[in-house]
DOTI-969720 format. One line per field, with one value per residue (C-alpha): residue number from 1; residue in three letters; x, y, z. Coordinates in steps of 0.1 Angstrom, whole numbers, plus 5000, padded with zeros to 4 digits. Layout:
N
k	NUM, ...
r	ALA, ...
x	X, ...
y	Y, ...
z	Z, ...
// end
This chain:
389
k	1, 2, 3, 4, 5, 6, 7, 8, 9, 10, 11, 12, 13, 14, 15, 16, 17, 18, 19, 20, 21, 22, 23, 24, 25, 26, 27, 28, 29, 30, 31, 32, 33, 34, 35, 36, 37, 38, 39, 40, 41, 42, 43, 44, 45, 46, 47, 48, 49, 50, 51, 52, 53, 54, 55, 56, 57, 58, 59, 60, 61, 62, 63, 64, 65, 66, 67, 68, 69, 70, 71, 72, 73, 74, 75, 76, 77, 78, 79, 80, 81, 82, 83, 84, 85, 86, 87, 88, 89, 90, 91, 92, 93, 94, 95, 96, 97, 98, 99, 100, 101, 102, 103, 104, 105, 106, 107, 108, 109, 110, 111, 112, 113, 114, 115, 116, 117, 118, 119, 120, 121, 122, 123, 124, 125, 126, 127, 128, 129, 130, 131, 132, 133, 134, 135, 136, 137, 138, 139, 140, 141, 142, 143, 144, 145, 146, 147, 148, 149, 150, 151, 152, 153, 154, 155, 156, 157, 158, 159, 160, 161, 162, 163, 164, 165, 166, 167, 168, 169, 170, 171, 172, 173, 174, 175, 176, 177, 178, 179, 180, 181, 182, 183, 184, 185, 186, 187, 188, 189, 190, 191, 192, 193, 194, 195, 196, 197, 198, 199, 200, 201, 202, 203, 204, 205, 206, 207, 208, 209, 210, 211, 212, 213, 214, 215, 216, 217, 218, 219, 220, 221, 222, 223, 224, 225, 226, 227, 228, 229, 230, 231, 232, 233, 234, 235, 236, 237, 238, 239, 240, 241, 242, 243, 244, 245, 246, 247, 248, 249, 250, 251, 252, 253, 254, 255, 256, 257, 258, 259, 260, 261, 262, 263, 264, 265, 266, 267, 268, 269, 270, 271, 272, 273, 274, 275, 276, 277, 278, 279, 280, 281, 282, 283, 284, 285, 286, 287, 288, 289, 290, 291, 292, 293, 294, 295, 296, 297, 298, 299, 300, 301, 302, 303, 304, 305, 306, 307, 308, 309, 310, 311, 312, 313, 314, 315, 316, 317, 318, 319, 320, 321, 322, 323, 324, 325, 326, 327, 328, 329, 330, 331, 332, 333, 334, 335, 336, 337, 338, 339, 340, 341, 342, 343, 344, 345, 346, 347, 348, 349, 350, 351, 352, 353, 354, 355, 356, 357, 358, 359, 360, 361, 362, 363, 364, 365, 366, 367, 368, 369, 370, 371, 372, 373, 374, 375, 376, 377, 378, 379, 380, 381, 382, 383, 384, 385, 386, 387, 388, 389
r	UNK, UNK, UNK, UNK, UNK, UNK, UNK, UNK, UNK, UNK, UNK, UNK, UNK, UNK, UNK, UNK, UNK, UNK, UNK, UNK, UNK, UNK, UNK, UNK, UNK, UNK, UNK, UNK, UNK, UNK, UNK, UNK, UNK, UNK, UNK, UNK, UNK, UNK, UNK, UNK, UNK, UNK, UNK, UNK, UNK, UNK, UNK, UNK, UNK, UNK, UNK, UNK, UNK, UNK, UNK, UNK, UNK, UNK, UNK, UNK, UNK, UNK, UNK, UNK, UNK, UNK, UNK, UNK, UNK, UNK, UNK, UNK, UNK, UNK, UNK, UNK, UNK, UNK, UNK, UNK, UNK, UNK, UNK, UNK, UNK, UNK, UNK, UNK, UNK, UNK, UNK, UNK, UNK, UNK, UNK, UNK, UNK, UNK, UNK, UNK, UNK, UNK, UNK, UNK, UNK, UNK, UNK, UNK, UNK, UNK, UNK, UNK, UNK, UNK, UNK, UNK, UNK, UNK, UNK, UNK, UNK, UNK, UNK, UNK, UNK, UNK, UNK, UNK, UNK, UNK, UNK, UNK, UNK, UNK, UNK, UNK, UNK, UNK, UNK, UNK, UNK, UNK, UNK, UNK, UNK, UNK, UNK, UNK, UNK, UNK, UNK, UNK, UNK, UNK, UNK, UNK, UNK, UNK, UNK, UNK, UNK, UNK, UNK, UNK, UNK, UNK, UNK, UNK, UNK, UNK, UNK, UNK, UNK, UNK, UNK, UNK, UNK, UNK, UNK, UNK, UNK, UNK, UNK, UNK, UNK, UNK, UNK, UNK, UNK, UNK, UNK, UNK, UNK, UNK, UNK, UNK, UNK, UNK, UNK, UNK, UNK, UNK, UNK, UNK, UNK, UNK, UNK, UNK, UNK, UNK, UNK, UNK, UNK, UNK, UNK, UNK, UNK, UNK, UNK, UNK, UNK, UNK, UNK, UNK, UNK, UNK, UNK, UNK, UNK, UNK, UNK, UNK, UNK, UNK, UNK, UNK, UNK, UNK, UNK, UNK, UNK, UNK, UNK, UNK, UNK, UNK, UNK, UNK, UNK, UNK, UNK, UNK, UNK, UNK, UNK, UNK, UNK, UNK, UNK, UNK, UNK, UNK, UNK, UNK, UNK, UNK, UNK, UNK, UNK, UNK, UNK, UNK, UNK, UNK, UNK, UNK, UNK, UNK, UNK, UNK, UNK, UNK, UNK, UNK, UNK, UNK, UNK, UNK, UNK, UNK, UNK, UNK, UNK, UNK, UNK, UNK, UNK, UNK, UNK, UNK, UNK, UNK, UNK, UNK, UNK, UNK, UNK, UNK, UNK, UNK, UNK, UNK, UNK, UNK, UNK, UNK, UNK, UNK, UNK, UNK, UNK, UNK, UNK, UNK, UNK, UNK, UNK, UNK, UNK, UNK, UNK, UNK, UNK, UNK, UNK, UNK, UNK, UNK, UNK, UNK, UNK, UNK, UNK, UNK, UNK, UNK, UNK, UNK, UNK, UNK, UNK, UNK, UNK, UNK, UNK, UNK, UNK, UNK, UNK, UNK, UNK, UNK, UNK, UNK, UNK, UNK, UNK, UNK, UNK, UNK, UNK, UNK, UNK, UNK, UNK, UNK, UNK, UNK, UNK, UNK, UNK, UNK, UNK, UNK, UNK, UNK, UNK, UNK, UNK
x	5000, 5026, 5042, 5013, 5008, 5046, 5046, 5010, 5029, 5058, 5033, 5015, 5048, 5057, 5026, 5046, 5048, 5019, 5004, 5028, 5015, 4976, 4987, 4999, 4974, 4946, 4963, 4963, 4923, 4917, 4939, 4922, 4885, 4898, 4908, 4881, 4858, 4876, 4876, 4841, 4834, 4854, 4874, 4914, 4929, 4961, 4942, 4923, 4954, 4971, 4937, 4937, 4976, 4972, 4938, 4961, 4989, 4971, 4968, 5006, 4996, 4963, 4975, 4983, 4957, 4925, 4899, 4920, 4931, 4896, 4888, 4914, 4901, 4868, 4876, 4900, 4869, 4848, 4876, 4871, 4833, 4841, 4862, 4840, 4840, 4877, 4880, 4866, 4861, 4872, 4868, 4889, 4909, 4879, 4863, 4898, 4902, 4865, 4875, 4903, 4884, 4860, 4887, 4907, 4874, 4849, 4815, 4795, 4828, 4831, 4797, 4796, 4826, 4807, 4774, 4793, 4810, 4782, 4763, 4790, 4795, 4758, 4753, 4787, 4774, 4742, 4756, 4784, 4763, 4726, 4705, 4683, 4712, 4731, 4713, 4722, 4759, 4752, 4728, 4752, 4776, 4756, 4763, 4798, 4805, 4783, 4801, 4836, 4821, 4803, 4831, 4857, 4836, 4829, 4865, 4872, 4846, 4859, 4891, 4880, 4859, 4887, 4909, 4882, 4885, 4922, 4918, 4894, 4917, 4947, 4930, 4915, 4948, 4962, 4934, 4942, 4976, 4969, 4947, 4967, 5000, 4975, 4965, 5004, 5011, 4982, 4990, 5024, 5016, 4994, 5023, 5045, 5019, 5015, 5050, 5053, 5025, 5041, 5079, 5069, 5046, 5066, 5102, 5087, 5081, 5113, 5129, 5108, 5110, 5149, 5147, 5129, 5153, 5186, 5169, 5160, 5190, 5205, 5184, 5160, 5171, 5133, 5113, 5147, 5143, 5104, 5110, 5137, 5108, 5081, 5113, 5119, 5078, 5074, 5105, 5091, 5056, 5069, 5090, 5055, 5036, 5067, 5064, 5032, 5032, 5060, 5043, 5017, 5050, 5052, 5024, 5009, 5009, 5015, 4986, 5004, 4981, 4998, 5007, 4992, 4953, 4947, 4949, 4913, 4896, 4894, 4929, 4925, 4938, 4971, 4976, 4967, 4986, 5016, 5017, 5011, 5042, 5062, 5047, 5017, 4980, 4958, 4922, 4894, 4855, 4835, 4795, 4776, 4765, 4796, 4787, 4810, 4824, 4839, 4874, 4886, 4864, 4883, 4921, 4918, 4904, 4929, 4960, 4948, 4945, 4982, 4996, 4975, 4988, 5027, 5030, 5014, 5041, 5070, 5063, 5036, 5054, 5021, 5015, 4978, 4958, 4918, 4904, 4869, 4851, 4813, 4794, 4764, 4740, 4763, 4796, 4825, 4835, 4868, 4887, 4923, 4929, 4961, 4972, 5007, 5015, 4996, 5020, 5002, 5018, 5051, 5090, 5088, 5083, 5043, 5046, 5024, 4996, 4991, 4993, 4965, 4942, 4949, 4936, 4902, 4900, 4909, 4881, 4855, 4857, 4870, 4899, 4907, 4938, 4951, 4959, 4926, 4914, 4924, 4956, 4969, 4961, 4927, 4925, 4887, 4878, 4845, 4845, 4816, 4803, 4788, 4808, 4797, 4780
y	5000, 5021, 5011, 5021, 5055, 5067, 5058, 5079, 5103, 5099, 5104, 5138, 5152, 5141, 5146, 5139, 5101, 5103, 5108, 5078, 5053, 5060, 5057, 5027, 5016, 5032, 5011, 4975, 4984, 4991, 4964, 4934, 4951, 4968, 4929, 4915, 4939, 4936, 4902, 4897, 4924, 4917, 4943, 4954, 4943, 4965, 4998, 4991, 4988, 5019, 5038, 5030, 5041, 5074, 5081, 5073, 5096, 5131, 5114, 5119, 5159, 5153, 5171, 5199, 5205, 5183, 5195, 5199, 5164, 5153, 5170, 5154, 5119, 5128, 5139, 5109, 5085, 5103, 5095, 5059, 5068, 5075, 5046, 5021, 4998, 4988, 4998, 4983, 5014, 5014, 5044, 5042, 5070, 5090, 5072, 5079, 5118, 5126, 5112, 5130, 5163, 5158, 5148, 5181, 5206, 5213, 5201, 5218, 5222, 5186, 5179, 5200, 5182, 5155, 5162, 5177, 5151, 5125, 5148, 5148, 5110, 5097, 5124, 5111, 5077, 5081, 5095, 5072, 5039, 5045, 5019, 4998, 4974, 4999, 5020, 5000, 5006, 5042, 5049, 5028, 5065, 5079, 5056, 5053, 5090, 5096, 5067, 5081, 5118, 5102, 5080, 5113, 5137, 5110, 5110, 5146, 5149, 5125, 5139, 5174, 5161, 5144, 5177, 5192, 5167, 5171, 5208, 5208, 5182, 5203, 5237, 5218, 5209, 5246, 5259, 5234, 5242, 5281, 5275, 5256, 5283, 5307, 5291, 5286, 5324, 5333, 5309, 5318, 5357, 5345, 5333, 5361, 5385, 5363, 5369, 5405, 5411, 5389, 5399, 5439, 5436, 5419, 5432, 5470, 5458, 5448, 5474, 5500, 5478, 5473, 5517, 5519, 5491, 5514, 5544, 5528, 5505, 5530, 5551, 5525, 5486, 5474, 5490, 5483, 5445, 5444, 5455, 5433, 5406, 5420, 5415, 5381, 5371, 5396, 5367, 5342, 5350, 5360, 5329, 5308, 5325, 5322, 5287, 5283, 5302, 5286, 5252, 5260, 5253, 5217, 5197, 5184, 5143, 5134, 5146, 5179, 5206, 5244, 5252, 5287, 5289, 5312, 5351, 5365, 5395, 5376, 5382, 5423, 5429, 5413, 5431, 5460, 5455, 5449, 5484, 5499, 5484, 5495, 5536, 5539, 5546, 5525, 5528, 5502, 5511, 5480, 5484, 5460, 5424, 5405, 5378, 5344, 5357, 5340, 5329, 5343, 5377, 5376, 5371, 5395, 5423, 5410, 5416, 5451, 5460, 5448, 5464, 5499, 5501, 5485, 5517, 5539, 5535, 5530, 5558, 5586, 5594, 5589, 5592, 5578, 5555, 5546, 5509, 5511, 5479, 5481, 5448, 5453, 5431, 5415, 5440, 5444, 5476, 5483, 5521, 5524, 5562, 5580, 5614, 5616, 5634, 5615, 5591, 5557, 5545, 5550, 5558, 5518, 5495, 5502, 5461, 5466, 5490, 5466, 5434, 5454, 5464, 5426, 5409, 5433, 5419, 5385, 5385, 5400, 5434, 5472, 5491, 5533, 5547, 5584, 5612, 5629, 5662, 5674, 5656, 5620, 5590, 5570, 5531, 5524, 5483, 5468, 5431, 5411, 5390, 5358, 5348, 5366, 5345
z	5000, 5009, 4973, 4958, 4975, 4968, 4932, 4929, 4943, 4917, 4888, 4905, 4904, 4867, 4848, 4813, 4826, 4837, 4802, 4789, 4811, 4799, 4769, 4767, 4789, 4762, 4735, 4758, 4763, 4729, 4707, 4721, 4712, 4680, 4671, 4684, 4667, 4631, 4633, 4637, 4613, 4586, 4585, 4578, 4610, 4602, 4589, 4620, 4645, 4628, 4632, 4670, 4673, 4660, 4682, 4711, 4703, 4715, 4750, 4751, 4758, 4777, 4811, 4793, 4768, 4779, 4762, 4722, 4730, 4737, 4704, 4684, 4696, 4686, 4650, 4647, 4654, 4629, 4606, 4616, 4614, 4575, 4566, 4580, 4550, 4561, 4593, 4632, 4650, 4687, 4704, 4737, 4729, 4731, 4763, 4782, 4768, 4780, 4813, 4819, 4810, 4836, 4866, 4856, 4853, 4868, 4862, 4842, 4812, 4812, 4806, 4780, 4762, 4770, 4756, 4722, 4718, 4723, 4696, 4670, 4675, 4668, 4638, 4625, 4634, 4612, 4585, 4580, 4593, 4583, 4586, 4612, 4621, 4630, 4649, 4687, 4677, 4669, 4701, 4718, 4716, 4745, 4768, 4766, 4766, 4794, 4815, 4806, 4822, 4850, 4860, 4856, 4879, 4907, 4910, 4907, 4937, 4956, 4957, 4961, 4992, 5007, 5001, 5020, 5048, 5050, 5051, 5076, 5099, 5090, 5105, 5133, 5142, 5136, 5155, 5187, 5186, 5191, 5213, 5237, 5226, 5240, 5272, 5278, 5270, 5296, 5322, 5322, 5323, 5355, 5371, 5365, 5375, 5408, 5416, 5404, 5432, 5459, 5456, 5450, 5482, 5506, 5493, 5498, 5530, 5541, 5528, 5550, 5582, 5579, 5576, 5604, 5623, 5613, 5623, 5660, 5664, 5684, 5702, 5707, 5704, 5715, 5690, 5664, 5675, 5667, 5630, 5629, 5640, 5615, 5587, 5596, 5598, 5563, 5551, 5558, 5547, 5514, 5506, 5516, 5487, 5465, 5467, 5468, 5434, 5419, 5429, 5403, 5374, 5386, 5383, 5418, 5406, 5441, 5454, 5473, 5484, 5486, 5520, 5519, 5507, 5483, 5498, 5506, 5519, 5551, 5550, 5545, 5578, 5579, 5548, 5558, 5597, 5575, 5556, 5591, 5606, 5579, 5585, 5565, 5577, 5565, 5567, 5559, 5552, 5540, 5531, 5519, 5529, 5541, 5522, 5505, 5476, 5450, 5450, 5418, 5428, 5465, 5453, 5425, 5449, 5475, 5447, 5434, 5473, 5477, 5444, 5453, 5487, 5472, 5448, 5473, 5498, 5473, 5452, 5462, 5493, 5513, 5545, 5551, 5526, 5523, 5515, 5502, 5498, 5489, 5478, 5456, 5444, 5415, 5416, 5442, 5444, 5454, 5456, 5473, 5475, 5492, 5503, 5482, 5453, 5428, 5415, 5422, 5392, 5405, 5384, 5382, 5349, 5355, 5348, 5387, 5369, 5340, 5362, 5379, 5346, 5335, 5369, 5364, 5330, 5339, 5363, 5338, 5357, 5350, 5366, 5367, 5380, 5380, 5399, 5422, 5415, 5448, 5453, 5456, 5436, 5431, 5421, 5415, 5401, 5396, 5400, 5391, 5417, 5389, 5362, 5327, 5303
// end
């Protein structure tokens, strides 16, 4: 099979063989019937041969010029049509032009060479073979055109619907593999939004609380030992969520469950205890039915609380921040607003403002950041509370 497929193959790439090869298969059909037939009619069995020769040459050129060539056959059979009192007519060549018409055009054109043809043959067949004895023979004309056509555009369908098929397989396949390129690409800007958020939050952190521990290691070794505490627990907290995060790039087979839970508003004031160790005033207002909340809703508001409050004390030189939490009947509101001088956005990359904007979109919701009218910096997100859809 495999034999067979590669030397198909072979001829679709050398259609001068190709032509060859029918021909010298249209001449093995056709000299056992032209034989038969001038046998049995009494007719010149070498005319005949020679006749049947030269209606097979034009197949030589049939991939190139399909329709002449089916011409040619046709006026070379009226020829035989002509010299009937010494010649068998055998009109293969014709039968194996018409069929090559109809697998290289479409439809309708090859049914037109067909019908002409057919139409030429029987009026050539009744002029040059009148008579009631003849007549089977002469009507016989329609049949075998019309099988030559038939049997051309089956198989010029077929293989146009199995093109099709292949096409169809061949953009399914595209399709999956974009899709799953795609879920790659926004898994793994998940992750590196996940750590963005944890190593900006908790690094900021220990960067203030190690300020405030030189400042006091002096003049006041008590309070200078706390920070030094709230560094260590800031540490330790951070490398939990780091590997907790990084967790998620190795798949769990064993069964492992992350050591942290996912981050929550539950979890609001640690948060918010941990910017107020490290000198900013944080302030919470929550309206609204404290209801369950879903998970994706709770760590996206939790992140764009952390990130807010992250660039409010790295950057806006803030001294006092606002947490506004309002629950609605199918949005979360959430507003972080500051008293600094309006650059929330921070000096930074701003890879924290657009981790922000994508965790709003990720979660079906909107996000607004910019300077207030009357100083500082406002972060305003809607999250919906039901999935969209």
């Amino acid at each position: 099979m495999a034999m067979i497929e590669r030397f198909r193959g072979w001829l679709r790439v050398r259609p001068a063989a190709n032509d060859v090869i029918a021909t010298l298969i249209c001449l093995a059909i056709g000299v056992p019937i032209a034989l038969t037939s001038a046998y049995q009619q009494h007719k010149s069995v070498s005319v005949t041969m020679l006749l049947l020769a030269v209606s097979c040459v034009p197949l030589l050129v049939r991939s190139r010029w399909p329709i002449p060539v089916a011409a040619a056959t046709v006026l070379i059979c009226e020829l035989g049509f002509a010299l009937s009192s010494a010649v068998a007519t055998a009109p293969v060549s014709v039968i194996f032009a018409l069929y090559w018409v109809a697998v290289t055009t479409d439809r309708v054109t090859a049914w037109r060479t067909g019908g002409g043809a057919a139409t030429i043959l029987l009026v050539s067949g009744l002029a040059f073979r009148p008579g009631v004895d003849r007549l089977a023979e002469n009507l016989g004309v329609l049949g075998w055109t019309g099988a030559a056509v038939a049997l051309g555009d089956a198989l010029r369908s077929r293989r146009e619907l199995l093109a099709s098929y292949r096409e169809r397989a061949e953009r399914a396949e595209r399709t999956k593999e974009a899709e799953a390129q795609r879920r790659v690409t926004e898994e793994r800007i998940r992750i590196a939004r996940e750590l963005h958020d944890v190593v900006a939050h908790h690094i900021t952190l220990v960067n203030a609380q190690a300020g405030v521990a030189h400042h006091l290691m002096r003049r006041d070794p008590e309070h200078a030992y706390q920070a030094l505490e709230r560094i260590r627990d800031t540490s330790r907290a951070a490398l939990d969520e780091l590997r907790a995060t990084v967790g998620l790039l190795r798949g769990r087979d064993d069964g492992e469950e992350p050591r942290e839970p996912t981050p929550g508003l539950a979890d609001l004031p640690v948060l918010l205890d941990s910017f107020r160790h490290a000198g900013l005033t944080v302030g919470l207002e929550r309206t609204g039915p404290e209801s369950e909340l879903p998970q994706l809703t709770e760590l996206t508001a939790y992140r764009i609380i952390q990130e807010a409050l992250t660039n409010t004390h790295k950057h806006a030189e803030a001294g006092a921040a606002v947490v506004r939490l309002e629950t609605g009947a199918s949005v979360l509101s959430v507003t972080v607003t500051d008293d600094g001088n309006g650059s929330g956005g921070g000096p930074g990359t701003g890879h924290g403002m657009i981790g922000m904007h994508e965790r709003a979109r990720s979660a079906g919701g909107t996000l607004h950041a910019g300077p207030r009218p009357g100083g500082g910096f406002r972060v305003h997100a809607e999250l919906p509370l039901r999935p969209k859809g």
